[in-house]
N, C-alpha and C positions, 0 to 999 in steps of 0.2 A: 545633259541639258534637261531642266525640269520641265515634267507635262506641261503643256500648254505657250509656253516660252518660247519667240522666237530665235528662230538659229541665225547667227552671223553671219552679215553677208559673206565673210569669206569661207565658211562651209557651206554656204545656201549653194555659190558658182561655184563650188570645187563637185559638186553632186554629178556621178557620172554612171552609166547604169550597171559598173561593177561594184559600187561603192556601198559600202552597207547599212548607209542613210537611204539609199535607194532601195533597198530589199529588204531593212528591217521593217516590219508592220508597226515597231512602237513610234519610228519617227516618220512613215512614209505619210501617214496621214498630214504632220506637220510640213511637208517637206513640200505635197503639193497644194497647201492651202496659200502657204509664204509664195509658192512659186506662184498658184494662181493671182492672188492676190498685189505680186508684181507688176504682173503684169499687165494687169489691168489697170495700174496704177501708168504703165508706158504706154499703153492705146488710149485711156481714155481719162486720168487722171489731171488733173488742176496744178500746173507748173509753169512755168517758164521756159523751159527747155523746148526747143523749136523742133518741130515735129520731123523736118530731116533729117535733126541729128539722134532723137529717139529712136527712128526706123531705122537707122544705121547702127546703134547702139543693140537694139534687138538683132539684126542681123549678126552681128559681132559676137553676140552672146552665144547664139544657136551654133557658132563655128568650132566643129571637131578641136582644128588646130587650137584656138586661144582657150580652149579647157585644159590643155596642156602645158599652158603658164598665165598659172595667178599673179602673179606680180603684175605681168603684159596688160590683162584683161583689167587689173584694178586700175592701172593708168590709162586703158582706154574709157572705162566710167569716168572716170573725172577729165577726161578731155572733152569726151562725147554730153557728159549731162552737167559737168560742172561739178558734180557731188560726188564726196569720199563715201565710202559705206558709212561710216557714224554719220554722215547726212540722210544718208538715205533712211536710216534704221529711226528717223526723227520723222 
């Protein structure tokens, strides 16, 4: 991935703290700017998406289990907010 370049959402939620996106220095700084940057897009961003199902969606995210299957977790995004990752990354 080149400097500066966001990572895909399907590497951004596969990031877990043995993962070497998590412990390299060259991506950690990118890893929590996308992460910060999400999130704040889920508290306090300009959407459509109804704000119980956001907090639900945040919740969903932070769960041990569903970092354990991406496919799970990418059909809970598009349940929960409507949007596939290439939405999101828009």
């Amino acid at each position: 991935m080149p400097r500066g370049q966001m990572m895909p959402f399907e590497q951004l939620f596969a990031v877990r703290y043995d993962s070497p996106l998590f412990k390299d220095s060259g991506h950690t700084g990118m890893f929590y700017a996308q992460s910060w940057a999400f999130m704040h897009y889920c508290r306090f961003g300009v959407n459509k998406i109804p704000p119980e199902k956001m907090n639900l969606f945040v919740r969903v995210a932070g769960s041990s289990k569903i970092q354990e299957r991406p496919e799970e977790f990418r059909a809970v995004c598009r349940e929960l907010l409507g949007l596939d990752y290439p939405d999101l990354m828009r």
